[in-house]
MIPADO-986987 format. One line per 5 residues: number of its first residue (from 1); their letters; for each residue x, z, y of N, C-alpha, C. Coordinates in steps of 0.2 Angstrom, whole numbers. Atoms other than C-alpha are relative to their C-alpha. Example, Ala and Ser with C-alpha at 12.3 -4.5 7.8 and 13.67 -1.06 7.14 Angstrom:
1	AS	4/0/-6/62/39/-22/4/0/6  -4/-1/-6/68/36/-5/-4/3/5
This chain:
1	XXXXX	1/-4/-6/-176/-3/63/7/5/0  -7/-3/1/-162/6/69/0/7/6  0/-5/-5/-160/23/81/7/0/5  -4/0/-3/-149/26/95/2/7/3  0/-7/0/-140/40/98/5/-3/9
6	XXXXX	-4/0/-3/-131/43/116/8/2/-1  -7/-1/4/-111/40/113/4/-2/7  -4/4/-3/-96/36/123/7/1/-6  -5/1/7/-81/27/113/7/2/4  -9/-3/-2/-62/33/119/4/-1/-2
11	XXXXX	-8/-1/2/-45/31/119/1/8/2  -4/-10/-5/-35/48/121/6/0/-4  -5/2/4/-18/45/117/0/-5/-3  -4/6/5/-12/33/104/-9/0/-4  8/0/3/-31/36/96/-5/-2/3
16	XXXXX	3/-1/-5/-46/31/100/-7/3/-7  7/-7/3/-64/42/94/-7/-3/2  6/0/-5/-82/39/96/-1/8/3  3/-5/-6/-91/53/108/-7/3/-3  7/0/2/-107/60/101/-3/7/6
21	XXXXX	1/-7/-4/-118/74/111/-5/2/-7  2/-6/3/-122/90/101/-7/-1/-1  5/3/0/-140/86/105/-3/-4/-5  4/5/3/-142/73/96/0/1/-8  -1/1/9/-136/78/80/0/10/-2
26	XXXXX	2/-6/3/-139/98/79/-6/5/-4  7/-4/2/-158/101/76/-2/-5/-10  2/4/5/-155/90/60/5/4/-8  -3/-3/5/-148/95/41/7/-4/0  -8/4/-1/-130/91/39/3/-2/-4
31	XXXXX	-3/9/3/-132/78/25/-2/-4/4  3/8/-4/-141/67/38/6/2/5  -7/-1/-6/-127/73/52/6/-5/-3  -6/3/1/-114/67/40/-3/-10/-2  3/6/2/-125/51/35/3/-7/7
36	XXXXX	0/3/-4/-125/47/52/7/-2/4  -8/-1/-1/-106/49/56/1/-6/-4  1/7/6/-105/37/41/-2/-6/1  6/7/-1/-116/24/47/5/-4/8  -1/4/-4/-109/23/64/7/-1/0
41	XXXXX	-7/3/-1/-90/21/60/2/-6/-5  -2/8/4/-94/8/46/5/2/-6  -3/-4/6/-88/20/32/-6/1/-4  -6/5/3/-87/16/17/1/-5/0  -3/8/-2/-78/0/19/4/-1/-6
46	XXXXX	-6/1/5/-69/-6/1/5/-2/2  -3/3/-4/-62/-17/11/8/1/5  -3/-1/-5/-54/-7/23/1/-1/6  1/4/-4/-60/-14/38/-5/4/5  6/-1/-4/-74/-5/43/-6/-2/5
51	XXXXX	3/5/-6/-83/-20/50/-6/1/1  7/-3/0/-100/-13/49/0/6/5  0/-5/-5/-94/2/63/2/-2/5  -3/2/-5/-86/7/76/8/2/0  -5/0/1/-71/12/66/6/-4/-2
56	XXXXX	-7/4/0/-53/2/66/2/1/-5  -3/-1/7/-48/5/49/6/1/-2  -7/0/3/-34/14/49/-4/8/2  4/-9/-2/-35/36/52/-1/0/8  -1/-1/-8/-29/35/71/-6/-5/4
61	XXXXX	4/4/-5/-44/23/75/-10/1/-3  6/-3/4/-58/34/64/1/6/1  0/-8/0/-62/48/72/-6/1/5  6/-2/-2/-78/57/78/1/6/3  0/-8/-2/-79/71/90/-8/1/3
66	XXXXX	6/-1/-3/-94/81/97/1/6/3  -1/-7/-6/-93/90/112/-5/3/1  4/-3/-3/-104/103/118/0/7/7  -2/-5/-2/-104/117/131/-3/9/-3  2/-8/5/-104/136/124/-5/0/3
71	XXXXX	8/-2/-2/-122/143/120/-5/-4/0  3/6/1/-128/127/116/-6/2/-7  5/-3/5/-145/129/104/1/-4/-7  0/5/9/-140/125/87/-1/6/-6  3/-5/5/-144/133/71/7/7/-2
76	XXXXX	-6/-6/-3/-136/151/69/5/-2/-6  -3/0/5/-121/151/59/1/-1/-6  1/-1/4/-127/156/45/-5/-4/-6  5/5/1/-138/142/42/5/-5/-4  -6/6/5/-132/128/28/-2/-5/7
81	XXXXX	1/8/-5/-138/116/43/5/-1/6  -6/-2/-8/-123/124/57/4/-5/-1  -6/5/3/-109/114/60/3/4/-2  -8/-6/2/-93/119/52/4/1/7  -3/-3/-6/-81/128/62/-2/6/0
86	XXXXX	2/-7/0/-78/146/69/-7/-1/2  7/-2/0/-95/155/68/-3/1/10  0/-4/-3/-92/161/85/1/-4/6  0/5/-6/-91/145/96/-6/1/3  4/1/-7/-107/147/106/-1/9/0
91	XXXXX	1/-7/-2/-105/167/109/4/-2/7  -2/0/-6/-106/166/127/2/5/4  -2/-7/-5/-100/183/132/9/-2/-2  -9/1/1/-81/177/122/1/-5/6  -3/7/-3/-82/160/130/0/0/7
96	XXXXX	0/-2/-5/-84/168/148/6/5/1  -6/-4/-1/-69/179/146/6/-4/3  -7/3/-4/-55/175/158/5/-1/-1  -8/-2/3/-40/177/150/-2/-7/-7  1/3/5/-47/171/131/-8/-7/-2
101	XXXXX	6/6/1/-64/160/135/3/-5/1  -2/7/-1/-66/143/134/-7/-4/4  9/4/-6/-80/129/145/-2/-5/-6  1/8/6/-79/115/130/0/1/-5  0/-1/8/-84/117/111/4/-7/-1
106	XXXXX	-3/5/3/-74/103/103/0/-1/-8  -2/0/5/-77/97/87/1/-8/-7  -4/7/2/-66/84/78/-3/-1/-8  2/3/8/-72/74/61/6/-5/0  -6/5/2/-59/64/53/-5/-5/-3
111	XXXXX	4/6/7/-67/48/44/3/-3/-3  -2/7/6/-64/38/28/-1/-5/2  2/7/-2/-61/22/29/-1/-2/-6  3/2/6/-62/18/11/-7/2/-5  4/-6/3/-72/33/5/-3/4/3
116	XXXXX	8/-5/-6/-87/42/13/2/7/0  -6/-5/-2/-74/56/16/-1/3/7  0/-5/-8/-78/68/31/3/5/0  -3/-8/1/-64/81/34/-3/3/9  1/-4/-5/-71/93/47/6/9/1
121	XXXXX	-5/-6/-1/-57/106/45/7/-2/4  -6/2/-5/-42/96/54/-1/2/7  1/0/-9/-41/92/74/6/-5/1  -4/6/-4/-33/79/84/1/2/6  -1/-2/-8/-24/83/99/1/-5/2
126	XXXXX	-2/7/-5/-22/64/105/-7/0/2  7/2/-4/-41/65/107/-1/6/5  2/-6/-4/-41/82/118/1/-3/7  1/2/-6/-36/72/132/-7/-3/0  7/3/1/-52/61/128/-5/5/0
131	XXXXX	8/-8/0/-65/78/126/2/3/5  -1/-2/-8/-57/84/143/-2/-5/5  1/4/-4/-60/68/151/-11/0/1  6/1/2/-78/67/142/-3/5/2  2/-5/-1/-81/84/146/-2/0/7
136	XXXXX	0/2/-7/-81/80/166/-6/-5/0  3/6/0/-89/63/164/-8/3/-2  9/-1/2/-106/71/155/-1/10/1  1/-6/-4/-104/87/168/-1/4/-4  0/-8/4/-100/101/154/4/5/4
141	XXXXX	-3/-6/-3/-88/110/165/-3/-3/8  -1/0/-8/-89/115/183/2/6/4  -5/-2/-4/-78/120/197/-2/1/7  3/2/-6/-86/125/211/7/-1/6  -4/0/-5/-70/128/220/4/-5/-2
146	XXXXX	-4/5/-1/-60/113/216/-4/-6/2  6/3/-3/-78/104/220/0/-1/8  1/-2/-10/-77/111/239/7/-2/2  -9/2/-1/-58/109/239/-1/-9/4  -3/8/0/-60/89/237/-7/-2/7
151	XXXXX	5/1/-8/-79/90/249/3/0/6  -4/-3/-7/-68/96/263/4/-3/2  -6/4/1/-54/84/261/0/-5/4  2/7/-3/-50/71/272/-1/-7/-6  0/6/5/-59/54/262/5/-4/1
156	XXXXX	-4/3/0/-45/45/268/5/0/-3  -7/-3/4/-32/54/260/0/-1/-8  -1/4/8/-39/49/242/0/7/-3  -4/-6/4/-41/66/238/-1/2/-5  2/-2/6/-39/72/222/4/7/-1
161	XXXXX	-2/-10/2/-35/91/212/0/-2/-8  1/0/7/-33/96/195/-2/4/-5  7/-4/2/-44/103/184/2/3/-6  -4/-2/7/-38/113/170/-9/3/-3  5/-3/2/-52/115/155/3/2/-7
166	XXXXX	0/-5/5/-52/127/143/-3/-3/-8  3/4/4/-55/118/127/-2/2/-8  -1/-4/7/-62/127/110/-1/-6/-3  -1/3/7/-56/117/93/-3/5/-3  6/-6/4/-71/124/84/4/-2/-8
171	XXXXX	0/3/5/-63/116/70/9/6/-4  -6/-3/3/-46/129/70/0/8/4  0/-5/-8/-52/142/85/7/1/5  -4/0/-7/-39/137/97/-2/-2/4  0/4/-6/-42/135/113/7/-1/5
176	XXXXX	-6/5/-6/-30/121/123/-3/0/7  4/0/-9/-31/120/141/2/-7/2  -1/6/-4/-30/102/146/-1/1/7  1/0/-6/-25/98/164/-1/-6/3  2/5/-1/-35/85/171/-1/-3/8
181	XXXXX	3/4/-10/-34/74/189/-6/-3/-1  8/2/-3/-51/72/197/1/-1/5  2/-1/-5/-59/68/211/-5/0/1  9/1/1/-76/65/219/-4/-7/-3  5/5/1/-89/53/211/-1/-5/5
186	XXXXX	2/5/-6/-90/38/223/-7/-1/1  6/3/-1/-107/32/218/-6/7/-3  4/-6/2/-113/50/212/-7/1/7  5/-2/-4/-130/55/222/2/8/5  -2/-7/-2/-122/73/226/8/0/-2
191	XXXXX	-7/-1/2/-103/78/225/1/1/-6  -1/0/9/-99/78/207/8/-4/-1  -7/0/3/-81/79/199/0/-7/-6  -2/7/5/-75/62/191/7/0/-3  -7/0/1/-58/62/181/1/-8/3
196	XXXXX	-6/9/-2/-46/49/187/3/-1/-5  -4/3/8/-39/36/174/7/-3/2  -6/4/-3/-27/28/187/4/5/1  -7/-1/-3/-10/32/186/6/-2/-3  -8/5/2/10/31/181/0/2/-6
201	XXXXX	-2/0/6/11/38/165/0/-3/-5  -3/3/4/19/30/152/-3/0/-9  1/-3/8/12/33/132/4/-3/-4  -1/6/6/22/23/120/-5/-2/-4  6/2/5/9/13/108/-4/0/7
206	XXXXX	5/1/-6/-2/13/125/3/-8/6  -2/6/-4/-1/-6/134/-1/5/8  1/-2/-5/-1/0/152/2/8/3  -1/-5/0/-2/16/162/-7/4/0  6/-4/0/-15/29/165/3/9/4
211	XXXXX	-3/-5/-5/-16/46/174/2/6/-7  -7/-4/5/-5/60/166/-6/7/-1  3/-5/3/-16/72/157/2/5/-3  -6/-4/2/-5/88/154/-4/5/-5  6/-4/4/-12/98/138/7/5/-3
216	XXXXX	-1/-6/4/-6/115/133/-3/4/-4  2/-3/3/-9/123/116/3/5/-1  -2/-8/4/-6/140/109/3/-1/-6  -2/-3/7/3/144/94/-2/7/0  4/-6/1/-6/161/89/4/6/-4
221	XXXXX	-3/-5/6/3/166/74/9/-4/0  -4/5/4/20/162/67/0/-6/-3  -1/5/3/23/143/64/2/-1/-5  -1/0/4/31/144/50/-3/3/-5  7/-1/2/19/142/37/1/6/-7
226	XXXXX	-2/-5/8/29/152/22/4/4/2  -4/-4/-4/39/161/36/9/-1/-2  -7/0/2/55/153/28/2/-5/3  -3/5/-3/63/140/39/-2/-6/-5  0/7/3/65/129/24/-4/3/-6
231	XXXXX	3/-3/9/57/130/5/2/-6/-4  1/5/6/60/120/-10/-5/-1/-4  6/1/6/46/111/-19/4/-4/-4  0/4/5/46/105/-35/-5/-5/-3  5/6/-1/40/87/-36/2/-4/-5
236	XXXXX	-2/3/8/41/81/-55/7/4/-2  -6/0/4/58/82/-62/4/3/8  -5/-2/-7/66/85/-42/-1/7/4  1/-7/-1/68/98/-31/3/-3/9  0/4/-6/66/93/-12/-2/5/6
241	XXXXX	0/-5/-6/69/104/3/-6/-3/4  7/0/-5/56/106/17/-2/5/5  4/-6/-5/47/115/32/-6/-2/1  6/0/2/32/117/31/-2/6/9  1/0/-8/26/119/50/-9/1/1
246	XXXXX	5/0/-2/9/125/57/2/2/7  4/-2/-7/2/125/75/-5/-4/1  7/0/0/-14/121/72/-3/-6/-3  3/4/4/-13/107/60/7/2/-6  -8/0/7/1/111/42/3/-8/0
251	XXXXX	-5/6/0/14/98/45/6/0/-5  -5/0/4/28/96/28/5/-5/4  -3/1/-3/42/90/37/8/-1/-6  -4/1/6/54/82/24/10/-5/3  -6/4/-2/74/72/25/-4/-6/-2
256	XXXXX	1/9/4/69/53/24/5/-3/-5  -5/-1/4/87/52/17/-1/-2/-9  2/-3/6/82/61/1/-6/-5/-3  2/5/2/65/53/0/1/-8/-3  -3/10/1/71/35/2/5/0/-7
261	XXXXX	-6/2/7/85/37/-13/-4/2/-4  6/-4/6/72/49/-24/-5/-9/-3  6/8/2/60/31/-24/5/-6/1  -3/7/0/74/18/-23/-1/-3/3  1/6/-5/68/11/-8/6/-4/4
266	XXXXX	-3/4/-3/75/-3/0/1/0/7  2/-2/-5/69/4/15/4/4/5  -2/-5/-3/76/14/30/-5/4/4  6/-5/-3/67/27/41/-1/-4/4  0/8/-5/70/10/55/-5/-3/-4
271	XXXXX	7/4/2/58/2/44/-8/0/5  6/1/-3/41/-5/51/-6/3/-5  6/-1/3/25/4/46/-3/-2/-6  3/4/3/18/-10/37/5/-2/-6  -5/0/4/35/-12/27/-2/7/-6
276	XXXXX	0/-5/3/34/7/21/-7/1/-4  5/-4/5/16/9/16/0/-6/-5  1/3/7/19/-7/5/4/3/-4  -3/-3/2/31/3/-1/-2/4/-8  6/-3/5/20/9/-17/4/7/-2
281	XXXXX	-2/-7/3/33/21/-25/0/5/5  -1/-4/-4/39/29/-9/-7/4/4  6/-4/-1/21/31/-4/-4/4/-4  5/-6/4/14/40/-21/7/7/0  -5/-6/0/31/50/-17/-1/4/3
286	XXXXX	1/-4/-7/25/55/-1/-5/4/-2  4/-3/0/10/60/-6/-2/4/-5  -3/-6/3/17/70/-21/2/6/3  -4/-6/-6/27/80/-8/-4/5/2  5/-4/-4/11/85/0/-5/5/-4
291	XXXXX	3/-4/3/2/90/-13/2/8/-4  -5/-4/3/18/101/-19/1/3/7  -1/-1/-6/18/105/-1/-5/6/1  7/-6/0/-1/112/0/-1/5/-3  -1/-5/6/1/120/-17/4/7/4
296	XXXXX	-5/-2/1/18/128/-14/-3/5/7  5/-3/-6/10/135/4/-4/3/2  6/-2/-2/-7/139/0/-3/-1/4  4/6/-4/-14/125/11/-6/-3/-3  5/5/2/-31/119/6/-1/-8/2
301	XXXXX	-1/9/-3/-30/99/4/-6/-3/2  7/3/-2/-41/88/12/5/-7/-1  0/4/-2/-39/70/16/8/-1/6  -4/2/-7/-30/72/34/3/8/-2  -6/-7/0/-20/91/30/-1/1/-7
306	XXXXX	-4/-2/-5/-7/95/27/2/-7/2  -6/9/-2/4/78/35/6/1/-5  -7/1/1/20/73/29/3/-4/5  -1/3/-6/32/68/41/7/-2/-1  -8/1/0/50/60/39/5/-1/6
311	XXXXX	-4/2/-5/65/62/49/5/1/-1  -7/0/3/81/60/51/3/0/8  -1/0/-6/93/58/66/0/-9/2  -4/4/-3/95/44/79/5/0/4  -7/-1/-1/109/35/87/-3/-1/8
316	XXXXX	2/3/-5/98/31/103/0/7/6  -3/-5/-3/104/42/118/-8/3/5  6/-1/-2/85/44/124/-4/3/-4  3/0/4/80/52/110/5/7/-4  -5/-6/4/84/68/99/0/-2/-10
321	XXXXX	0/0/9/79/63/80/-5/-7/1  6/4/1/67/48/73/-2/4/-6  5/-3/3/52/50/63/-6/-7/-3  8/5/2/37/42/52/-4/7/-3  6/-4/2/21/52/52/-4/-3/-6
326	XXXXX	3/2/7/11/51/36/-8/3/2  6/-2/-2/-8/51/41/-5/-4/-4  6/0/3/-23/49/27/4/-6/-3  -4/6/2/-10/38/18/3/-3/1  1/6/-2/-6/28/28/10/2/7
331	XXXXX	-4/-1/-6/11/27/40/-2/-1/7  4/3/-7/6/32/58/3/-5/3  -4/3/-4/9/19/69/5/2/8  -4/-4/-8/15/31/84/2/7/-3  0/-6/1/13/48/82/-6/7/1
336	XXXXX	6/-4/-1/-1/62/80/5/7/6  1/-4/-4/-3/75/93/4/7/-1  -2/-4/8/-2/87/79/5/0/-2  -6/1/2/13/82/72/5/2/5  -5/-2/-6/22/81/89/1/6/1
341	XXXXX	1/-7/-1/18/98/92/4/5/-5  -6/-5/6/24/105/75/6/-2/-1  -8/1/-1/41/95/79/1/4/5  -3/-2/-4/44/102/94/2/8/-1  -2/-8/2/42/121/88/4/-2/-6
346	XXXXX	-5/-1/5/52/116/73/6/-1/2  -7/1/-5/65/110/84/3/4/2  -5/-4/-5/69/126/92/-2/3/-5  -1/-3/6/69/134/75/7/0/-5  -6/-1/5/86/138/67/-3/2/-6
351	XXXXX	0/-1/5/87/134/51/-5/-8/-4  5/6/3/72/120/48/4/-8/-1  -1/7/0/73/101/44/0/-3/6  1/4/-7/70/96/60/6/2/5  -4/-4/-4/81/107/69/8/-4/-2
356	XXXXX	-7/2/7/96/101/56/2/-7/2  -1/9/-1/93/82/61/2/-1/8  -1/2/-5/91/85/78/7/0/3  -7/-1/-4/106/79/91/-2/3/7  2/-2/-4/99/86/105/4/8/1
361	XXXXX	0/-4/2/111/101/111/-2/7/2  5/-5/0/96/112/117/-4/5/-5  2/-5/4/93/114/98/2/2/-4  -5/-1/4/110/117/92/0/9/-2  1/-5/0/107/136/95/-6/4/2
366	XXXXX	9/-3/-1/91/149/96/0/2/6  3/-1/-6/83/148/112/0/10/2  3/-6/-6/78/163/123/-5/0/2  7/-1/-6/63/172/129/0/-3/5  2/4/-8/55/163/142/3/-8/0
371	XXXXX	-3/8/0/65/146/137/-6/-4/0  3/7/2/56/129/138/4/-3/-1  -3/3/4/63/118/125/-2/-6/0  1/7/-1/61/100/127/1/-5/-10  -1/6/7/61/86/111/-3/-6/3
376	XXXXX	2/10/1/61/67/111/-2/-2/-7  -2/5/8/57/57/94/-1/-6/1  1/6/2/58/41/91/-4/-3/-6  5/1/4/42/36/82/-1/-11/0  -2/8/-1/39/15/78/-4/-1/6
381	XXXXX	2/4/-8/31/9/94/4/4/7  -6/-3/-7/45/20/106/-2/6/0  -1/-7/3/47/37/109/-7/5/5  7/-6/-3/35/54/113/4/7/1  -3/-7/-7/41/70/124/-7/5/-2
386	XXXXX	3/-5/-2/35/90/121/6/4/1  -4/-6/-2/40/105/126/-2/6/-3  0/-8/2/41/123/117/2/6/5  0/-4/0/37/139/126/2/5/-4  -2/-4/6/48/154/118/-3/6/3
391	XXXXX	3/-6/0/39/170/118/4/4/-5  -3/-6/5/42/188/109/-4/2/-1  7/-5/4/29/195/98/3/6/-4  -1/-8/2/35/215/93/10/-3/0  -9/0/-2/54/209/99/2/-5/-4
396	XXXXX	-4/4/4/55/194/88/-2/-7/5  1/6/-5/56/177/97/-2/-7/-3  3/8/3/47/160/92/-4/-3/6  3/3/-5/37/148/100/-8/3/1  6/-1/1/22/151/108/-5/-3/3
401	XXXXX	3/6/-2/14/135/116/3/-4/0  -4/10/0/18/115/115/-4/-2/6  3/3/-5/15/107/130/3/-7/0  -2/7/-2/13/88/132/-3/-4/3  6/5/-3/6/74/140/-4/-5/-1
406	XXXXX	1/6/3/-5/60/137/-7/-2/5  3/4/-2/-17/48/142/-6/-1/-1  6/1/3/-35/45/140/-5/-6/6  6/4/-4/-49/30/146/-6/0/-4  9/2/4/-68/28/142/2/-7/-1
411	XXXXX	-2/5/4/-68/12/132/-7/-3/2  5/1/0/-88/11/132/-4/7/1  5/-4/0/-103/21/138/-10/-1/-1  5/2/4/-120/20/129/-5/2/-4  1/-2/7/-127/21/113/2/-3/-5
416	XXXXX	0/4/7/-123/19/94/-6/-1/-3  6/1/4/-135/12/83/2/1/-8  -2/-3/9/-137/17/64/-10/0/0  5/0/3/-149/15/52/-7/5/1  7/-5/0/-168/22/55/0/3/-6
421	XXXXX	2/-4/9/-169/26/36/6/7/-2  -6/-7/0/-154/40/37/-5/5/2  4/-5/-4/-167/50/47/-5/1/-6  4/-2/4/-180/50/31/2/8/-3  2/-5/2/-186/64/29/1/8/4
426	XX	0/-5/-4/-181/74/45/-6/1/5  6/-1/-4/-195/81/57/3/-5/5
């Protein structure tokens, strides 16, 4: 016997996610919540493979979100049964405030593919275009005035707006604002807001186009996670520069240079993924790094944070630096969300690793209040674009949002199936 749960499965960005609603998995204990996460991504896999889910068996293709709108009835806080995350996602008096509320709870699970491993403390920004899109789709927001906008409209015109939603990551309390193109529902019974998937925008790692879904995050606090541009860890016998970058995921941010000669590899930063992670010594290097990273920072480790991430320059006139992301092991094949983000504000940071590498000469010197600071990288499947906001908190100047764009489609709309026997012993 098996139960089914209402899902929709996503791309967003370079990732894709299953979809769960809150519903179905809040009135229950949250070893069967994780049981169930478990079952239906086909975690654990010795294998690596996940052929039993609906997870792709790499990190970028295991991953679980569950949306809900603030106010939602789940157990209080204080409950061992709540989800993790801020306490204070369904206070509906914050999430109505107009300046700092938000319309979307968002909350991301990272999954093991080997190991029955659930981190609930990360977030993914490639999937926030996917929980904005999902969000529209299963009528969590609404607009009444960009609703009447598009009723009003000549239908011939094809009209569409764009929908900016307010999105709390219960999992870090930032709220991103994704900006999302809608229109009307064709086959809806009543006017009802649809996100549009068609358009021109480009993702590298993405076959085709899709419509351009613009997401703006916050930076809250200072980025920099030690407050020191650079740090030196000590990683056995060596002693290996770093920046240690936060904007709402801890990114170590190393020279490839250094690394590649520290391990002997035969490798270059140009290397193909699949080259690198067989790479044995260079990858227990990496993952020494992070540990001396976490440590050295006061990071608590999980699986998916902090990242490691190598860079160095390119020679490519399109481009400011290249890069290999380091995600739950494994070399990403593009680029995390996350990462991006903490490249770009490192970029316009004098003094960091990144800054150091780049050719770009936007980040030869420290920006100005008010600047938007642009970065390219070259990651393996082509290159990804953000932009840094510089703001001044008490007359000091840093970054203080990343804005980029990405893409997202519904895959599948439905249910998952998992085991009846998970549910023993729930009412």
């Amino acid at each position: 016997m098996q139960r089914f749960l209402p899902a929709h499965f996503c791309r967003g960005g370079t990732s894709k996610g299953l979809f769960l609603q809150d519903r179905a998995l809040a009135n229950i204990s949250h070893a069967t919540r994780e049981r169930i996460i478990l079952a239906a991504m086909g975690t654990p896999d010795p294998d690596g493979r996940q052929i039993d889910g609906m997870g792709g068996g790499i990190s970028s293709l295991s991953k679980v979100a569950i949306l809900h709108a603030p106010g939602a009835q789940h157990p209080t806080p204080d409950s061992p049964n709540a989800f993790p995350g801020v306490p204070w996602a369904n206070d509906i008096a914050k999430a109505r405030d107009s300046k700092s509320g938000w319309d979307v709870v968002y909350r991301f699970v990272q999954v093991g593919v080997r190991e029955p491993e659930l981190d609930w403390g990360s977030t993914c920004g490639n999937l926030i275009s996917a929980a904005a899109m999902t969000a529209i789709n299963w009528n969590l927001v609404h607009n009444e005035s960009i609703l009447n906008q598009l009723v009003q409209a000549d239908p011939k015109s094809g009209p569409h707006a764009t929908l900016p939603i307010r999105i709390l990551a219960a999992n870090n309390g930032l709220v991103v604002t994704a900006n999302v193109p809608v229109t009307l529902d064709p086959v809806a019974p009543k006017p009802t807001l649809v996100a549009i998937t068609g358009g021109d925008a480009v993702i590298a790692g993405v076959p085709g186009t899709g419509a351009p879904i613009v997401i703006e995050t916050p930076i809250p606090t200072a980025p920099l996670r030690t407050g020191n541009p650079r740090d030196v860890l000590k990683v056995g016998d060596h002693e290996i520069e770093a920046s240690i970058v936060d904007t709402g995921l801890p990114v170590i941010f190393v020279p490839a240079d250094r690394l590649l000669n520290l391990a002997s590899s035969t490798h270059t930063l140009a290397s193909s993924p699949a080259a690198l992670d067989a790479d044995t010594a260079l990858m227990d290097l990496i993952e020494r790094v992070r540990v001396a990273g976490a440590t050295h920072a006061g990071i608590p480790l999980s699986s998916a944070a902090p990242k490691v991430c190598l860079v160095g320059p390119t020679d490519r006139k399109d481009a400011d630096l290249m890069i290999r992301a380091v995600s739950v092991g494994n070399i990403h094949r593009t680029v995390p969300a996350t990462t991006l983000s903490a490249l770009a504000s490192a970029a316009a940071i004098p003094g960091t690793i990144v800054q150091s590498v780049s050719s770009s000469p936007a980040h030869a010197s420290a920006p100005n209040t008010g600047d938007v600071v642009p970065l390219t990288i070259v990651h393996p499947a082509g290159t990804a674009s953000a932009s840094v906001k510089i703001g001044s908190v008490d007359g000091t100047k840093r970054p203080e949002a990343i804005v980029y764009t990405r893409t997202a489609r519904l895959l599948f709309a439905g249910n998952v199936a998992v085991p009846e026997s998970i549910f023993q012993g729930e009412s």
